[in-house]
VEXDREN-2710 file (C-alpha; in Angstrom, 1 decimal):
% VEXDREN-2710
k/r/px/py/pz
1/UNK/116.1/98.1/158.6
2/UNK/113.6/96.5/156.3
3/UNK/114.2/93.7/154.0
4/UNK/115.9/94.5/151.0
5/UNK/117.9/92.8/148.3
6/UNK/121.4/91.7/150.0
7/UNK/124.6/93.6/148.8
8/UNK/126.0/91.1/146.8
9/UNK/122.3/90.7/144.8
10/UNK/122.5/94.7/144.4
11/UNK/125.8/95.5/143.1
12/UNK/124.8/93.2/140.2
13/UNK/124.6/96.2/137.6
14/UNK/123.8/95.9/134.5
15/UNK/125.6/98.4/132.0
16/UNK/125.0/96.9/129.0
17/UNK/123.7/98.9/126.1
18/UNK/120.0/98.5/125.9
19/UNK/118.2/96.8/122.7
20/UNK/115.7/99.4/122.4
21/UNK/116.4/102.9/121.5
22/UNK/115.6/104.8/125.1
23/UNK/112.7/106.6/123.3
24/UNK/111.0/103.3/122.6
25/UNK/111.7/102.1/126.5
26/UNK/108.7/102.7/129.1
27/UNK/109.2/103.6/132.3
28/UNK/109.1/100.1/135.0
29/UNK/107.0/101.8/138.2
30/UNK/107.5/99.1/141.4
31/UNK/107.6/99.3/145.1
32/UNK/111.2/100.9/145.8
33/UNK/111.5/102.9/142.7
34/UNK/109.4/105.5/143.2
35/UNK/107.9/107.6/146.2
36/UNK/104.7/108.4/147.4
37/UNK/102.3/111.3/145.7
38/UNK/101.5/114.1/147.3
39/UNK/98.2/114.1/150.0
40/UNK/95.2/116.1/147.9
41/UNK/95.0/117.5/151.6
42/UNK/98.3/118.9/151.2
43/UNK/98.1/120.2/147.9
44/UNK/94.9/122.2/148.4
45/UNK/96.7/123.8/151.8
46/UNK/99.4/125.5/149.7
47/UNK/97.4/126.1/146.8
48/UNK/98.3/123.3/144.0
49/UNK/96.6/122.4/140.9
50/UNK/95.2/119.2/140.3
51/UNK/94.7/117.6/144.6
52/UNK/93.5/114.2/143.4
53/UNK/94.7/110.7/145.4
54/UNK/96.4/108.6/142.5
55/UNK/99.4/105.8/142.2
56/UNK/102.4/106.0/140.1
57/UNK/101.7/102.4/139.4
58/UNK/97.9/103.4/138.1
59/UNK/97.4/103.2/134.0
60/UNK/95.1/106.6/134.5
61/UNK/96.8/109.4/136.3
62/UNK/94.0/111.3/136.7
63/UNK/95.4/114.3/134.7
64/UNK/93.9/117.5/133.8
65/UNK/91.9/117.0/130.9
66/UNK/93.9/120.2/128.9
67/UNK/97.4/118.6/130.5
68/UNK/99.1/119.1/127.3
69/UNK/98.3/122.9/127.0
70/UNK/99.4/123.0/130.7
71/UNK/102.7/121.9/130.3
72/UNK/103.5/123.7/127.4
73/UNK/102.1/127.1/128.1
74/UNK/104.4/126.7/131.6
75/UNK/107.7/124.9/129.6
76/UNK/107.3/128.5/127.7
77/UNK/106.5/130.5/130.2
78/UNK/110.3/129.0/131.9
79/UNK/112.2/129.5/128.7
80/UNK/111.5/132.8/129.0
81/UNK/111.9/133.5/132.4
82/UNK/114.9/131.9/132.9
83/UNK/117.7/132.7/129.9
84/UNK/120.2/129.5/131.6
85/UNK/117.3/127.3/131.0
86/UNK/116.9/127.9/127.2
87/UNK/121.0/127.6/126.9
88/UNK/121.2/124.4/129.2
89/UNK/118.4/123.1/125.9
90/UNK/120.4/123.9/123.4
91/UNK/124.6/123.7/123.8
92/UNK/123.9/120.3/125.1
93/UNK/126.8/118.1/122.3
94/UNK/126.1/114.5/124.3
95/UNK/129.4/113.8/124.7
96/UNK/128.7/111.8/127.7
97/UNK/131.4/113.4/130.1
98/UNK/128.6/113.2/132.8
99/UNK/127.3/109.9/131.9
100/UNK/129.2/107.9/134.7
101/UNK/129.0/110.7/137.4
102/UNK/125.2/110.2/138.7
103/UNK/125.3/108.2/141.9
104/UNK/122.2/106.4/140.4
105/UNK/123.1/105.5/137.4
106/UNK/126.6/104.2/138.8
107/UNK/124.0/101.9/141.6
108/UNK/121.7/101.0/139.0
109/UNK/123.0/101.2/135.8
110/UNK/119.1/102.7/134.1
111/UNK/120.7/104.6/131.1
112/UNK/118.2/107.3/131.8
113/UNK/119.7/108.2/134.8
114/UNK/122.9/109.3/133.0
115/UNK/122.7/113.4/133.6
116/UNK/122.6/113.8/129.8
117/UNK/119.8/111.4/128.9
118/UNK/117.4/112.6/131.7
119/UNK/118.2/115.9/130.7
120/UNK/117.0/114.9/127.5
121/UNK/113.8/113.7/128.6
122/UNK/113.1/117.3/129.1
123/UNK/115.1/118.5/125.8
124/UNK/113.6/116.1/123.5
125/UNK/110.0/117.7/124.2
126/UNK/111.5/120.9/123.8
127/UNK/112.7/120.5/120.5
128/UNK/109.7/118.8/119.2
129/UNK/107.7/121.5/120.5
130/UNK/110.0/124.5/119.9
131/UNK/112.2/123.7/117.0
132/UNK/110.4/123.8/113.8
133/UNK/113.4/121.8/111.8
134/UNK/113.1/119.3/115.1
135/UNK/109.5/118.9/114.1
136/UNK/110.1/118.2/110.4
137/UNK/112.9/115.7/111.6
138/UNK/111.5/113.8/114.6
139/UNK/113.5/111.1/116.2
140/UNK/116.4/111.8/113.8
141/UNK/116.8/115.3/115.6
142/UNK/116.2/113.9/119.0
143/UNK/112.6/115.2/119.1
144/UNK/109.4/113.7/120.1
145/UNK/106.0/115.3/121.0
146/UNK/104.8/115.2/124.9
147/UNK/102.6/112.3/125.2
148/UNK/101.0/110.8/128.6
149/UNK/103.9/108.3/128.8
150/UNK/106.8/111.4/128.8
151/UNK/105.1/112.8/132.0
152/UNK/105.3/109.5/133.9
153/UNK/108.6/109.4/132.7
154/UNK/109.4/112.8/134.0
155/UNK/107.9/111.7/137.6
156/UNK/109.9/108.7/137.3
157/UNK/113.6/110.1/136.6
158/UNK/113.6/113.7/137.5
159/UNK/112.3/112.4/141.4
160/UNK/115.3/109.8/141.0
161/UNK/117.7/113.0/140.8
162/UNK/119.0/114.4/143.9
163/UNK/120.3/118.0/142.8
164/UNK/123.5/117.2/143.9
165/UNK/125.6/118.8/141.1
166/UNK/128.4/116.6/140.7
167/UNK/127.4/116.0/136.8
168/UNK/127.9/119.4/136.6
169/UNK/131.6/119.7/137.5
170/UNK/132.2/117.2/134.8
171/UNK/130.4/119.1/132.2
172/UNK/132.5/121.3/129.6
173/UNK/129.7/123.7/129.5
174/UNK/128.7/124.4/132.4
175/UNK/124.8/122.9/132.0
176/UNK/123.8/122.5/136.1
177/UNK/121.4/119.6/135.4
178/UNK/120.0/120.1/139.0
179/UNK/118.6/123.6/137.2
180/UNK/117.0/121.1/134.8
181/UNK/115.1/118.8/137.6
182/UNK/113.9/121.8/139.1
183/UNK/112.5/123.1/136.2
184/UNK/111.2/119.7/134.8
185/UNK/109.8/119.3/138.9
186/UNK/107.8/122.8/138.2
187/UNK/106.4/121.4/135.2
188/UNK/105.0/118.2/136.9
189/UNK/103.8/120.3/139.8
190/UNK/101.3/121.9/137.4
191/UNK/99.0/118.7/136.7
192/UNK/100.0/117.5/140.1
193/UNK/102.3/115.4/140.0
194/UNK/104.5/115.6/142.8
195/UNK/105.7/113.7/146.0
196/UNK/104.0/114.0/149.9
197/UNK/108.3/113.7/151.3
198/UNK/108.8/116.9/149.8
199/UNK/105.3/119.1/150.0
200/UNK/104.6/118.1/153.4
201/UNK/107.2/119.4/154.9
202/UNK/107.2/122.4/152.8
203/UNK/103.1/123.0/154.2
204/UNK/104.9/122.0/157.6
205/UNK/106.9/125.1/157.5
206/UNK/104.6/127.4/155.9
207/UNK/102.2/126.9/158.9
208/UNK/105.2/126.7/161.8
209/UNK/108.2/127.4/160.6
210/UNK/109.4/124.1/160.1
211/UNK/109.6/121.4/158.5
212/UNK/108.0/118.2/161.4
213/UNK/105.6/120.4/162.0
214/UNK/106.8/121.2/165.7
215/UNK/104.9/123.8/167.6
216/UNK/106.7/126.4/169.6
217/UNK/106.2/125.1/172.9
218/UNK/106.9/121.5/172.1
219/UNK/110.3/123.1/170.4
220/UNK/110.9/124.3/173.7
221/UNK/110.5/121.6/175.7
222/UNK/112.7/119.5/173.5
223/UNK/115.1/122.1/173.9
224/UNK/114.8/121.5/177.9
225/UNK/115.2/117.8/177.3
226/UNK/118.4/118.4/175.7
227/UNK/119.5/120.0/177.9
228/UNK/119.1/118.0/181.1
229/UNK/121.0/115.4/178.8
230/UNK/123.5/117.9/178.9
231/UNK/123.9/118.2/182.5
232/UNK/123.9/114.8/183.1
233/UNK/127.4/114.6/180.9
234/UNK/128.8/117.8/182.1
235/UNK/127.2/118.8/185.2
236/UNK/126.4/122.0/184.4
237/UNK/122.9/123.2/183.5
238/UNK/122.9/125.8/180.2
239/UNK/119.8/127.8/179.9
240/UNK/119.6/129.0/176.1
241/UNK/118.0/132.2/175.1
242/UNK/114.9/131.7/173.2
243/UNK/112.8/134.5/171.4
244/UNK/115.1/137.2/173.3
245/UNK/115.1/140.7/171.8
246/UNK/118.3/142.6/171.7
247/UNK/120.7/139.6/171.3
248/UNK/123.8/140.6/168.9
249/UNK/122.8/136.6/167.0
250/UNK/120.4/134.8/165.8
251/UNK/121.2/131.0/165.6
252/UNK/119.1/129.0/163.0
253/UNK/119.5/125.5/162.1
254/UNK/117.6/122.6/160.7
255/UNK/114.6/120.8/162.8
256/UNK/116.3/117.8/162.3
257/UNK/118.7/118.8/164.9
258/UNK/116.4/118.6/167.8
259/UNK/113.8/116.0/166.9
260/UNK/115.8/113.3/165.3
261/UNK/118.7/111.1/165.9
262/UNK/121.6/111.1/165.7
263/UNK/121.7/115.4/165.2
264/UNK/120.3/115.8/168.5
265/UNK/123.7/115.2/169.5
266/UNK/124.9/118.1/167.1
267/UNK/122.1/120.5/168.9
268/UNK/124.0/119.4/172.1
269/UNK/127.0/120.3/170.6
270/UNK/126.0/124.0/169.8
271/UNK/124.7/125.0/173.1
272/UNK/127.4/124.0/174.7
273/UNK/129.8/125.9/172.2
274/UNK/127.5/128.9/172.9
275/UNK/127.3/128.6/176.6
276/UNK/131.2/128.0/177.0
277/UNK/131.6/131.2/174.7
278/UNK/129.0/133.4/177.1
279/UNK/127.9/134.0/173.1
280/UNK/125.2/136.9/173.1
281/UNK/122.5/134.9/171.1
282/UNK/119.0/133.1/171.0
283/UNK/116.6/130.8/169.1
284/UNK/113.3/131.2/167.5
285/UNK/110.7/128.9/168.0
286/UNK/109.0/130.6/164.8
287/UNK/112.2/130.5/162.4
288/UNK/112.5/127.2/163.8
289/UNK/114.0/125.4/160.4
290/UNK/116.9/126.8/158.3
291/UNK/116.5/124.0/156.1
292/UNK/114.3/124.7/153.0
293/UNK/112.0/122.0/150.8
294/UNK/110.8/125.2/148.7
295/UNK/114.4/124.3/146.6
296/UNK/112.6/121.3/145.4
297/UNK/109.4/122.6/144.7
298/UNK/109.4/126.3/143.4
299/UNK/111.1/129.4/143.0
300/UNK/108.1/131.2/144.9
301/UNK/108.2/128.5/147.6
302/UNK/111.2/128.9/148.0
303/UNK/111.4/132.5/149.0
304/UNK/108.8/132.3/150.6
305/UNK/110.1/129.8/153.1
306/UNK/113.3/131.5/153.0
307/UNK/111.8/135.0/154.5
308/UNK/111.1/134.2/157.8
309/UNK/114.6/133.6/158.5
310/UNK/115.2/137.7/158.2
311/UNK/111.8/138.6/159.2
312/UNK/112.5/137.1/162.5
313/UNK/116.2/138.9/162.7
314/UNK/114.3/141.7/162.0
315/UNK/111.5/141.3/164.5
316/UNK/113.9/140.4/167.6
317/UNK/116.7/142.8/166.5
318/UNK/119.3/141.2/166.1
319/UNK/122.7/142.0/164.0
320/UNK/123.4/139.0/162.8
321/UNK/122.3/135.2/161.8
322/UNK/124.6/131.9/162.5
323/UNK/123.6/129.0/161.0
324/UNK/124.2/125.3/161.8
325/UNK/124.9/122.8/160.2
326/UNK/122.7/122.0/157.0
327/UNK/123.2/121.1/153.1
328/UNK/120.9/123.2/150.7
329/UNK/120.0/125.2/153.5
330/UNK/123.4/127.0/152.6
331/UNK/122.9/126.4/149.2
332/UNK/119.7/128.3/149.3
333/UNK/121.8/131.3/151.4
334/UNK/124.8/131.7/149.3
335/UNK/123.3/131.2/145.9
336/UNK/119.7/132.2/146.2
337/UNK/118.7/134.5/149.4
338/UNK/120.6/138.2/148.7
339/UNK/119.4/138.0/145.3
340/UNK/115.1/136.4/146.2
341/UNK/114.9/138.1/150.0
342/UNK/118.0/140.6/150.7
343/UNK/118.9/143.4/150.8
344/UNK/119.3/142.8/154.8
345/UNK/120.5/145.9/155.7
346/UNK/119.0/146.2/158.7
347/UNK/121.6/144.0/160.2
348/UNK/125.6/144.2/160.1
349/UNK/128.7/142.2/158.4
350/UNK/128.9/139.3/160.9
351/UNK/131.9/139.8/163.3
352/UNK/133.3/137.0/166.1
353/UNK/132.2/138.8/169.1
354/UNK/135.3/136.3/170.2
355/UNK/137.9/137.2/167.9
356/UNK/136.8/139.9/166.6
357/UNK/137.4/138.2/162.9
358/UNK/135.1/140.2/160.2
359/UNK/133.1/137.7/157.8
360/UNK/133.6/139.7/154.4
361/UNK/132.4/136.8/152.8
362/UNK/129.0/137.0/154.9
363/UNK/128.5/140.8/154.1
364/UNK/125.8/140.3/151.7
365/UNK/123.6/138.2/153.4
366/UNK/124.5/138.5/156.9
367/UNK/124.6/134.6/157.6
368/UNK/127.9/133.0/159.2
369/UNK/128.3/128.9/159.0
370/UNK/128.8/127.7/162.2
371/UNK/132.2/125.8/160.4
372/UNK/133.6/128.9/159.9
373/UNK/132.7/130.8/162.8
374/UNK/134.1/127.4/164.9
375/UNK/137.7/127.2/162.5
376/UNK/138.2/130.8/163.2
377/UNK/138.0/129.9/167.1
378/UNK/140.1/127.0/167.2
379/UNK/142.5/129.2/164.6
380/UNK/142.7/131.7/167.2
381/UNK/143.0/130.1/170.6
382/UNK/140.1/130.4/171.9
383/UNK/138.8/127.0/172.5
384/UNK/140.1/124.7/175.5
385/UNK/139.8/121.2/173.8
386/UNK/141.0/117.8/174.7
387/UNK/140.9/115.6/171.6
388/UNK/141.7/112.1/173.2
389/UNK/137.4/112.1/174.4
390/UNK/136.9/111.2/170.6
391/UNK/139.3/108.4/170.6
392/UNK/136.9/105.8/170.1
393/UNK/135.8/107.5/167.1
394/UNK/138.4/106.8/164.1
395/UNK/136.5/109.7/161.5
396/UNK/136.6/110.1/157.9
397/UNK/134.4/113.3/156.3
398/UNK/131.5/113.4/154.0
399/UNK/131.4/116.4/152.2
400/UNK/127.5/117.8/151.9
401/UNK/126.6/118.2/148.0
402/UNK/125.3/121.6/148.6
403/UNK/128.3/122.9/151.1
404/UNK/131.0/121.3/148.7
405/UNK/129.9/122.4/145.4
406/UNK/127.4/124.9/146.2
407/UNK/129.4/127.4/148.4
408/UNK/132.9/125.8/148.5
409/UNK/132.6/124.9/152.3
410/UNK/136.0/122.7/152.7
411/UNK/138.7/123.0/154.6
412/UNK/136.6/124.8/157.5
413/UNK/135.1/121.2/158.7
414/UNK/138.6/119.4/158.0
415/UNK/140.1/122.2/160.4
416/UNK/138.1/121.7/163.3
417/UNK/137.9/117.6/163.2
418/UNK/141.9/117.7/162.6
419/UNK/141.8/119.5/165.8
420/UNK/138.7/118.0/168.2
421/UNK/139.5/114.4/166.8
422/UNK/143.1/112.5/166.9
423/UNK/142.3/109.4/164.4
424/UNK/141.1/111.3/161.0
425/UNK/141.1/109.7/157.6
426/UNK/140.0/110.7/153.9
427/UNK/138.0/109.0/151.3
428/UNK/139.7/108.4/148.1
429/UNK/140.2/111.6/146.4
430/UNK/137.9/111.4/143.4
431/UNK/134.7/111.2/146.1
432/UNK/135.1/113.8/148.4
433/UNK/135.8/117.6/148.1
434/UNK/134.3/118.9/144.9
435/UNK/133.8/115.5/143.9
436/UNK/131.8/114.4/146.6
437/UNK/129.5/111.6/145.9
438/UNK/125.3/112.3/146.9
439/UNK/124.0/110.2/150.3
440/UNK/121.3/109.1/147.6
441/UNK/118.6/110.9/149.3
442/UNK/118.9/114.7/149.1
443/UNK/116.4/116.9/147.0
444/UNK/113.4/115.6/149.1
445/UNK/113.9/111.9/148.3
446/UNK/115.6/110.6/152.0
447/UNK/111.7/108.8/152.1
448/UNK/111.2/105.1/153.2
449/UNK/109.6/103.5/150.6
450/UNK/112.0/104.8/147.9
451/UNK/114.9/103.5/150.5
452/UNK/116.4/100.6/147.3
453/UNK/116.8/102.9/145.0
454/UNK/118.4/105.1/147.5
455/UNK/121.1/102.3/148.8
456/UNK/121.4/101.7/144.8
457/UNK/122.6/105.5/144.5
458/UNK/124.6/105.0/147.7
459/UNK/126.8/102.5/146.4
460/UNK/129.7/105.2/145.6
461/UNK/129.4/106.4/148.7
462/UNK/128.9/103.5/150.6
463/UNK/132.3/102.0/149.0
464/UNK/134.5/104.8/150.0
465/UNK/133.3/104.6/153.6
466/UNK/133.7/100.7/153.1
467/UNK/137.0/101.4/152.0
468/UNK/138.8/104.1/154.7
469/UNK/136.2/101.4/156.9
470/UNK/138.8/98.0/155.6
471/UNK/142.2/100.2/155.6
472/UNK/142.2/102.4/158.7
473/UNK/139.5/101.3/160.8
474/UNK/137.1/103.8/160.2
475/UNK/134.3/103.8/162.4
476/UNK/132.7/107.0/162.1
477/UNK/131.4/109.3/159.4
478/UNK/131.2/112.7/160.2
479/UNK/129.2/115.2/157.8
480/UNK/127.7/119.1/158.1
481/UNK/123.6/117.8/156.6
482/UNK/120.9/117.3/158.4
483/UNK/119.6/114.9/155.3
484/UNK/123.2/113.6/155.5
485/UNK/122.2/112.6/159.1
486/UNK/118.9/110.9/158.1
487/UNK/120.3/109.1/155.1
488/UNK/123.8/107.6/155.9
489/UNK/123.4/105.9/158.9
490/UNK/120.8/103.2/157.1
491/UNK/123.8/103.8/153.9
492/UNK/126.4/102.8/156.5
493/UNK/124.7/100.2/157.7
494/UNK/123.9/98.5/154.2
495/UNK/127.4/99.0/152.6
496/UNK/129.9/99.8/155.5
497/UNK/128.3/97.6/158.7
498/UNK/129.9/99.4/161.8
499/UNK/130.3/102.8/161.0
500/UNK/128.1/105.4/162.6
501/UNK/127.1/109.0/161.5
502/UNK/127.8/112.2/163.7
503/UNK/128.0/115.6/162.9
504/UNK/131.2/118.0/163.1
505/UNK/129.9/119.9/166.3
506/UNK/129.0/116.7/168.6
507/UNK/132.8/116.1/168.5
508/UNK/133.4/119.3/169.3
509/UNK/131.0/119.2/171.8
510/UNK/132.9/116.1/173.4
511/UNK/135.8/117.7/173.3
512/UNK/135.6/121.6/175.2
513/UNK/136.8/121.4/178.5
514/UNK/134.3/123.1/180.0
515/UNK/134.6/125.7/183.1
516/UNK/133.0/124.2/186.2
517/UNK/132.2/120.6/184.4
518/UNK/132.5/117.8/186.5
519/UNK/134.9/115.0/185.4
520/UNK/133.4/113.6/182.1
521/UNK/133.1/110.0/181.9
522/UNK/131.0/109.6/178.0
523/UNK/130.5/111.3/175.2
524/UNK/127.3/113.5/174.7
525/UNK/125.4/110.2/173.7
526/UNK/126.0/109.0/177.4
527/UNK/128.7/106.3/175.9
528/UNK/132.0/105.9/178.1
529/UNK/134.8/107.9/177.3
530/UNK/138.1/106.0/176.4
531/UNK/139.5/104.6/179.7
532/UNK/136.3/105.4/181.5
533/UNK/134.3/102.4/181.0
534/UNK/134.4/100.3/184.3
535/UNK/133.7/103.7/185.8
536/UNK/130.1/104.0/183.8
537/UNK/129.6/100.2/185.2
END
């Protein structure tokens, strides 16, 4: 890990109220606060306004020389698109019940990133723009007029929100603040200003389906890799489907899974579900990502990334999708997809081809979590496991932002951990479940140079791991996110020194008894199973 400030130097926070009315405060760019603009290379490949290589910490930002008419004639164009947008402007009372839920603002103490004043970054334009009594009124109504400074402010605070949603559980009405960013993102994106984490790997899938960039034979050959890591555990060799017509599934899950560790070992852990299950399925080397950076960008990217999901369950016939484990991924399914690329009625209501379980809850858009489809397994008796091969690991569970509050994706993970693992332990309750506290880097910010800030909004986190770490021995945190995969283990190591990451299906992966395995001395990252150590030497 680079060098950053110790712990003890960073959980110096400073909540004192500020001198200075916010409005009179300008915005402190420095290396760690902020990440990189996008490439002009990038932004001319998918079509953006303004490609132009700049710095955050430049006094000219190179914008548009009409900017202002820019911004507004889009800030309109949203209010009257989107009819939550307007309300989330106006109900707004400040009563501060999200002030203290923002990971960042609990790591960092910047009164701006309290969910109500960066929302009124945004709402303070809006009624000195839109409001004619807010005009008259100014700063006494909570207006101001949009000024150079309120767009690096924007850049600053609304790319030091994650999306993660938990201010909105708090609030009384119901304003979802990540709505907010996103629109506030749409309005930077039209003078270009924007970040390269989260457009390159949104121009990454729009050429190859995914977000590294990975073309389809080297997704392949990873694939292969895999599994001859497999067979070196197991002693069996497993020979996935790819790009096979007439399979009853299509399995998509997030690049992250096969190019980076420590998900690999989650990969490993679905094909060998999969194989032991003789499941009827294959891959696509073209929708080779379920994960989608078009949520933190657009509406239309979105979509647009979103659609080759079905239009490759539609080219290779399939009659339904499983997906693996990934946060806004499945945020972008359950609340987004029907509605921006369904109806999919050319496939079915996904039913266990095991159990024969329908998925009612999956009729719409035709996707199954791999959680659920892997609860309902265990639930029914259809899994040989032996639980003691994850006895080094003593587990706790993140829940994902997006699986917790954006589909209610709970008790599914607990199951199958509660049953593949026999040491399992919980956070305290007011940072898991519904409540769950951000990794600090979802919503396209899990980037290096922006890695402070990040272990500053880690700190809730990063103590509850700490803690279940100090009282039960916790030495592993499990979680159902790719991002979660990038971003904790560098969390972990910063706040909660000895405890690794995994994901749910490596330790179910460790744990199948497999027909015709050979006897299994280490876990599917080729470390000795419990008792089984002078053996490896």
């Amino acid at each position: 890990m680079a060098k950053y400030p110790p712990p003890e130097e960073l959980i110096k926070i400073n909540y004192t109220t500020p001198v200075k009315s916010w409005m009179d405060t300008k915005t402190p760019f420095r290396p760690g606060n902020f990440s990189y603009p996008a490439k002009p290379d990038i932004l001319k490949y998918l079509g953006m306004p303004n490609p132009r290589v700049w710095s955050p910490m430049d006094e000219d930002w190179k914008l548009p020389p009409d900017w202002k008419r820019i911004v507004m004639e889009k800030f309109r164009e949203k209010l009257k698109k989107y009819r939550s947008f307007k309300i989330f402007m106006d109900v707004c009372v400040r009563c501060g019940a999200c002030a203290d839920k923002c990971h960042f603002f609990i790591g960092g103490g910047d009164p701006k990133n309290m969910p109500v004043l960066r929302a009124e970054l945004l709402r303070s334009i809006y009624r000195g723009e839109f409001s004619t009594a807010a005009k008259v009124l100014g700063k006494l109504a909570g207006a101001r007029k949009l000024e150079e400074d309120v767009v690096k402010e924007w850049f600053m605070y609304f790319y030091q929100c994650t999306e993660c949603r938990r201010c909105s559980l708090f609030c009384p009405y119901g304003i979802d603040t990540a709505e907010i960013t996103m629109m506030a993102r749409e309005l930077l994106h039209e003078v270009g200003c924007n970040i390269n984490w989260i457009l390159e790997p949104a121009a990454n899938c729009n050429r190859t389906g995914n977000h590294l960039g990975i073309q389809p034979h080297a997704y392949k050959d990873m694939m292969d890799f895999l599994c001859d890591d497999i067979e070196e555990v197991t002693g069996k060799r497993i020979r996935p489907n790819v790009n096979k017509k007439g399979c009853e599934i299509l399995f998509i899950t997030p690049s992250g899974d096969i190019f980076a560790d420590p998900g690999i070992y989650t990969f490993m852990g679905y094909i060998i579900l999969f194989d032991y299950l003789g499941l009827d399925y294959t891959w696509s080397t073209y929708a080779s990502e379920g994960g989608n950076f078009g949520l933190f960008t657009s509406d239309k990217m979105m979509k647009k990334l979103n659609a080759k999901m079905y239009a490759e369950a539609k080219r290779l016939g399939v009659k339904w999708i499983l997906g693996g484990e990934c946060g806004h991924m499945w945020r972008v399914i359950n609340q987004y997809m029907l509605t921006m690329n369904g109806p999919a009625d050319f496939m079915e209501t996904p039913v266990s081809p095991i159990t024969g379980t329908k998925f009612d809850a999956a009729a719409g858009t035709k996707m199954l979590h791999i959680c659920e489809f892997t609860a309902d397994l265990i639930k029914n008796g259809k899994l040989k496991l032996d639980p003691s091969r994850n006895d080094n690991f003593v587990t706790t569970f993140h829940d994902s932002c997006n699986t917790a509050r954006g589909m209610g994706l709970l008790e599914e993970p607990r199951y199958i951990l509660k049953n593949v693992c026999r040491q399992f332990y919980e956070m305290p309750e007011n940072t898991i479940r519904e409540q769950t506290f951000c990794c600090g880097g979802g919503a396209g910010l899990n980037n290096e140079e922006f890695t402070e800030t990040r272990l500053r909004g880690g700190l809730p986190r990063g103590n509850a791991v700490k803690y279940v770490r100090d009282r039960h021995g916790v030495n592993n945190l499990a979680c159902i996110c790719a991002i979660d995969r990038a971003t904790l283990p560098p969390l972990c190591d910063y706040w909660a020194p000895g405890v690794g990451v995994s994901g749910v299906h490596e330790l179910v992966g460790n744990a199948l008894i497999l027909d015709g395995e050979k006897k299994r001395t280490t876990d599917l990252r080729q470390n000795p199973l419990p008792g089984m150590e002078d053996e490896e030497e």
